[in-house]
C-alpha positions in Angstrom: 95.6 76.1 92.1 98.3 77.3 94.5 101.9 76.4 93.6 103.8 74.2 95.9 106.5 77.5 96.3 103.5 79.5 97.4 102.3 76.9 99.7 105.0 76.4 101.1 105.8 80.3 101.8 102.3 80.4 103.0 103.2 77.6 105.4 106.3 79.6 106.6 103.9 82.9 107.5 104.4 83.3 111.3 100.9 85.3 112.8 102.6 85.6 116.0 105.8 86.9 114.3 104.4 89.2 112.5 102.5 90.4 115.3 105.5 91.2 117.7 107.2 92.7 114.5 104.0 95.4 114.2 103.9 96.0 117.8 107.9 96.5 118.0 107.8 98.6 115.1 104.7 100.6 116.8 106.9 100.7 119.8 110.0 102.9 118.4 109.4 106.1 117.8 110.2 106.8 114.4 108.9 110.3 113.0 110.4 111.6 110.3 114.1 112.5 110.6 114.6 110.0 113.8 114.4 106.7 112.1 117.8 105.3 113.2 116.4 102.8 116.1 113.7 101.2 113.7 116.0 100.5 111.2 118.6 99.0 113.4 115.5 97.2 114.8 114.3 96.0 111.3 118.2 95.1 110.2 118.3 93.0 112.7 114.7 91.1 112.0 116.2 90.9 108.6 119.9 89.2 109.0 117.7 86.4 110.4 117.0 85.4 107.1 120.6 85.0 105.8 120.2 87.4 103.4 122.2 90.4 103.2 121.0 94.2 103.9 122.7 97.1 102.5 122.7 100.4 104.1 122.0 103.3 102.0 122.7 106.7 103.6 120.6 109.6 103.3 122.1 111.8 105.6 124.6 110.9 109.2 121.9 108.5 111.2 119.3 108.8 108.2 119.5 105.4 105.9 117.2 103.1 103.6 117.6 99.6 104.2 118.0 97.5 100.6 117.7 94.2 100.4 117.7 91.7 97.3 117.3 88.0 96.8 117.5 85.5 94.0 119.2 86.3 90.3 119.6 89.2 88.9 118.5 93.1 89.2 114.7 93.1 90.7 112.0 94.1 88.1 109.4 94.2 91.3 110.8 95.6 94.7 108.7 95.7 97.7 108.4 99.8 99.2 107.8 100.8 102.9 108.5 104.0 104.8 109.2 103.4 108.4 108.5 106.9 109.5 105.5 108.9 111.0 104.1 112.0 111.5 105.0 113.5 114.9 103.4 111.5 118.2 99.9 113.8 119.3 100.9 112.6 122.8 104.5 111.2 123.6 103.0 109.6 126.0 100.5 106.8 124.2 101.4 106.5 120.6 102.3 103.2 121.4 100.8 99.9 120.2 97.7 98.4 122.1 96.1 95.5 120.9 92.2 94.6 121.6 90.1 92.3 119.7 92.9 91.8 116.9 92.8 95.5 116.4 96.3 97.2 116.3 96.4 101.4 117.6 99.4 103.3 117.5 101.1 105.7 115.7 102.0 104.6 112.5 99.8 101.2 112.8 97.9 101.8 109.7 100.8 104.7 107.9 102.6 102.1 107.3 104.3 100.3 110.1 101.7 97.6 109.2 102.1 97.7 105.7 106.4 97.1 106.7 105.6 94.3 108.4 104.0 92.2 106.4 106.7 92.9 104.0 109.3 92.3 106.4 107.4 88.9 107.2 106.7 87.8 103.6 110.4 88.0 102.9 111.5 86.2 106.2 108.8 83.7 105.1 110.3 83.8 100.8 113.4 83.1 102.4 112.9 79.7 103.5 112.7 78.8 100.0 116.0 77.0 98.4 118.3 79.4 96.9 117.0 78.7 93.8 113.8 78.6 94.2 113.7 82.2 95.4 112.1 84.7 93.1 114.2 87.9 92.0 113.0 90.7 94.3 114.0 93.7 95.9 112.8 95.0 99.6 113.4 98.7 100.1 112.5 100.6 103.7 112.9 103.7 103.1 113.0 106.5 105.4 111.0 110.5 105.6 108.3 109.8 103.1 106.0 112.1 105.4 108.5 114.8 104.9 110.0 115.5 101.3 110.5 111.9 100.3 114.1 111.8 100.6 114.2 108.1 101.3 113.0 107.0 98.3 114.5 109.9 96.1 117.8 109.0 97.4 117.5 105.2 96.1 115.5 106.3 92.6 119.4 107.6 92.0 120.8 104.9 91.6 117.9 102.4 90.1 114.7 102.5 89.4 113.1 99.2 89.2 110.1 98.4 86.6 107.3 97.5 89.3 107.2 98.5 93.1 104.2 97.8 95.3 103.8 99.8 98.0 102.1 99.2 101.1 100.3 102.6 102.3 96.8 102.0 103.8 94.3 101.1 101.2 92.0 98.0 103.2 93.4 96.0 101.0 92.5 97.4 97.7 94.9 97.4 94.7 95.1 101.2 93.3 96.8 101.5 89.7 95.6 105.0 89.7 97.0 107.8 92.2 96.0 111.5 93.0 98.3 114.3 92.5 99.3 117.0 95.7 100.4 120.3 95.8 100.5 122.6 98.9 100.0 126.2 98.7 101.6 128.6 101.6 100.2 131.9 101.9 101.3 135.1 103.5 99.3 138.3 104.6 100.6 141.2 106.2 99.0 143.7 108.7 99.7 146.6 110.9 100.5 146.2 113.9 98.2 148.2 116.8 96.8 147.6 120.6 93.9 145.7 120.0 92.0 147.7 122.0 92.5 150.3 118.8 92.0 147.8 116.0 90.5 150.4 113.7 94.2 151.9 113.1 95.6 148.9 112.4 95.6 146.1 110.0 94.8 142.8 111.0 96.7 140.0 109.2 94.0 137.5 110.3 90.8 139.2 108.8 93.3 139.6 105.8 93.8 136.1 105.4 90.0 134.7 106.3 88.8 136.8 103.5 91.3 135.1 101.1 90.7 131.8 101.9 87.1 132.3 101.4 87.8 133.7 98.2 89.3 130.5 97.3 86.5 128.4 98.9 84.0 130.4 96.8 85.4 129.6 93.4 84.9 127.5 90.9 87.5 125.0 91.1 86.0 123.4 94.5 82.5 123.3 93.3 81.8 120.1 94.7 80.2 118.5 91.9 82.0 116.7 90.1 85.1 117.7 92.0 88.4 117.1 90.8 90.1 118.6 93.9 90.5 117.9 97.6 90.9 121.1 99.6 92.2 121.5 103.2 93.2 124.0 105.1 96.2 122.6 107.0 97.8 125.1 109.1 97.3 128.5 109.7 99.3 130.9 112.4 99.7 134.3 113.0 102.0 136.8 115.3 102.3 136.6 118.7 103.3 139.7 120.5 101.2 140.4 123.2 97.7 142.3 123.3 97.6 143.8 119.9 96.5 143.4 116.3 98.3 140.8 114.5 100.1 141.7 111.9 101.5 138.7 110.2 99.3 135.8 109.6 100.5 132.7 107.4 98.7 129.8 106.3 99.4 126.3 104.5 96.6 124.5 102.3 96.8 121.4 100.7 95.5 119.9 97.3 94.9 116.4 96.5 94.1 116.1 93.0 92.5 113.7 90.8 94.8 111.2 88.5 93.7 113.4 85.5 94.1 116.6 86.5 97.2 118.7 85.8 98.6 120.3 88.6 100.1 123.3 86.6 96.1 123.9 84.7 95.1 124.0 88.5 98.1 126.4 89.8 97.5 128.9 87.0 93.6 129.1 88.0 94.7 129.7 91.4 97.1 132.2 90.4 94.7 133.9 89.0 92.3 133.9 92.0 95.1 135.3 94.2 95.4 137.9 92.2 92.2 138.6 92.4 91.6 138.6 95.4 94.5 141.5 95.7 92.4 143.7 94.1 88.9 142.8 95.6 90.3 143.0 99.4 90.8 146.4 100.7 94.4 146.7 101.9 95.5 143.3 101.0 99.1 142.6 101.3 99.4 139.0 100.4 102.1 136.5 99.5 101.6 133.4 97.9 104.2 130.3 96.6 103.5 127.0 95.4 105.6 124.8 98.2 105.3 121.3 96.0 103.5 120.2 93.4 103.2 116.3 92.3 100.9 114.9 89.3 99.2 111.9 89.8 99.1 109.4 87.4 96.7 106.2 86.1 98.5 103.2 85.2 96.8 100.0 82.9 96.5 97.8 85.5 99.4 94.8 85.2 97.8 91.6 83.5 100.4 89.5 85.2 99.3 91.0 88.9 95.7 91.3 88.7 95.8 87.1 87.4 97.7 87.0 90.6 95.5 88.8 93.1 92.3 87.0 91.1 93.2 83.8 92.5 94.9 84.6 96.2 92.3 87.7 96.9 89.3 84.7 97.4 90.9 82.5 99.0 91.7 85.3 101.6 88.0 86.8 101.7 89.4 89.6 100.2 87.1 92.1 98.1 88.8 92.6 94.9 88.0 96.0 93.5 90.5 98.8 91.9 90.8 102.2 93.8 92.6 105.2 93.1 95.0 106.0 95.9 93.2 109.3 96.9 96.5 110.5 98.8 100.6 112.1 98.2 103.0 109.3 98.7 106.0 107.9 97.5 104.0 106.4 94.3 104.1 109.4 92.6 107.9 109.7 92.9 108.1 106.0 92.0 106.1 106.7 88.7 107.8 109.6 87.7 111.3 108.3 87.3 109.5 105.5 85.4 108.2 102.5 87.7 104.7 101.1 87.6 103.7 101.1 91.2 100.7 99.3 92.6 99.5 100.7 96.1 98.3 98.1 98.2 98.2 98.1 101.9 96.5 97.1 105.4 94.8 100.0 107.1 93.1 103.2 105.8 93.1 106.9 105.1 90.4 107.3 107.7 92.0 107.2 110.6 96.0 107.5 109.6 97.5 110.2 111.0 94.7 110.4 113.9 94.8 109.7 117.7 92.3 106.6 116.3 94.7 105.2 114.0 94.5 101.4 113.3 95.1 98.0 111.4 93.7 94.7 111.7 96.5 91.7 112.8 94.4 89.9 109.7 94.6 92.1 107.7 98.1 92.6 108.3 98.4 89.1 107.9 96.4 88.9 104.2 98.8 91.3 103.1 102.3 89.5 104.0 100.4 86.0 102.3 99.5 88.7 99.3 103.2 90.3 98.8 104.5 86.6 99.0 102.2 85.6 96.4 102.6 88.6 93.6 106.6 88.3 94.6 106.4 84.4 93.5 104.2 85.6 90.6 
């Protein structure tokens, strides 16, 4: 049965709010490293409420916004990162709205996931002073960069449960993937191309690595415990001759029960390889980042929670592992439980297709309210 707090939260949900919140948010360009105009945006959607926001600085123009109500330190904070990858055209990342479907940059990673945070606490704080339940909100800022935002508050506290609201459709995910990113390095000799057989070209160099990598045995596809991408890859311009510099940078998403050092030495060891097999190969490899996942028992007191607001939503209820890197893992690693649960998906984040739902964006705000209150 739904408790007369929840109800009336529910009641104080504003759809058309929330919707001029997303597209706003959509609206100001915020990649990561410019985030100053959405978080003057979102301070001011915030002091609305009464409730006071603190600025914490990352860097001149670079803050987190922190905000707390009711008694006490938070045990459960709300997470968002308000910045994006760069625009694919600065011309039309901006929010367009057709059929209750929201495009733009950001609409799914996570500008709709910070809005209905932004409106369930509006909406929690309507509720009598005491009546308000003890809970943090945190917007944090380059979490598609190094994660600065949220490594900068972990300094200072590091609350027992965060949910965070990255793309999932919805689906609670108690279990995260690990990431690492490998750069590589090959080096060539540098000739007219029209002479290529006295030089050495970086290029070929590098193909013939990454194929060794392909071809073994840690991305045999069944049963894979790794993700593998190729995310850039770049060599030396100079004009009408062999390159002789070629640099590449892949990406790993592992599975919550792999160990990102068990999967760095068996890459080592492939490089190295591959050093011997390759004729001429002058290759340079580093490990840029590396980030365990992790697999959490799922909380008792939030599953009872979702069990009983998921179906009165029309909401599937069914556990994922969050198959990406975000600030979860961060989160987790100085200690927090987080639960990643979010409007939008993987599939088209970071895409010229990206997307949300206005409903769904509006399930999760009446979701947040309800594991906040619970």
């Amino acid at each position: 049965m739904m408790s007369n707090r929840l109800e009336q939260v529910w009641n104080a949900i504003d759809p058309q709010r929330l919707r001029q919140t997303l597209m706003d948010m959509i609206d100001i360009y915020s990649p990561s490293g410019k985030e100053e105009d959405i978080q003057l945006y979102l301070e001011e959607c915030l002091a609305f409420a009464g409730i006071p926001v603190h600025r914490q600085e990352i860097e001149e123009g670079r803050y987190n916004l922190v905000s707390t109500m009711g008694e006490g330190e938070p045990v459960l904070y709300l997470v968002g990162h308000v910045d994006t990858v760069a625009a694919w055209d600065i011309d039309e990342y901006g929010a367009v709205e057709e059929w209750g479907v929201v495009r733009g940059l950001g609409s799914a990673d996570m500008k709709g996931g910070c809005a209905a945070m932004v409106e369930a606490w509006l909406a929690l704080a309507t509720l009598p002073d005491d009546q308000r339940p003890s809970l943090g909100l945190l917007l944090v800022v380059g979490e598609e960069e190094n994660g600065d935002g949220s490594a900068r508050f972990l300094t200072e506290q590091c609350p027992e449960r965060v949910i965070i609201g990255e793309p999932t459709s919805m689906l609670p995910a108690f279990n995260h993937y690990g990431y690492m990113e490998v750069s590589l390095i090959t080096q060539g000799r540098r000739i007219h191309s029209s002479l290529p057989e006295l030089g050495h070209n970086a290029i070929e160099s590098m193909l013939r690595v990454l194929l060794e990598l392909e071809s073994s045995s840690l991305f045999e596809p069944t049963p894979s415990k790794l993700v593998y991408s190729i995310r850039e890859m770049s060599s030396s311009r100079a004009g009408f001759v062999v390159p002789d510099r070629c640099e590449a940078m892949i990406d790993l998403h592992l599975s919550p029960d792999t160990d990102p050092a068990a999967v760095r030495r068996k890459l080592e060891t492939v490089l190295v390889k591959a050093r011997r097999k390759i004729k001429d190969l002058d290759l340079e490899f580093d490990f840029a980042f590396e980030s365990g996942g992790y697999q959490l028992v799922p909380d008792e007191q939030l599953i009872a929670v979702l069990e009983d607001v998921c179906p009165r939503l029309n909401l599937p209820l069914e556990f994922v592992p969050f198959r990406s890197h975000s600030d979860g893992n961060l989160f987790f690693q100085a200690g927090s439980k987080p639960l990643i649960l979010g409007p939008g998906s993987l599939e088209t984040a970071h895409t010229a297709e990206e997307q949300t739902s206005l409903a769904e964006v509006e399930a999760a705000a009446r979701v947040y309210a309800a594991l906040a209150l619970g």
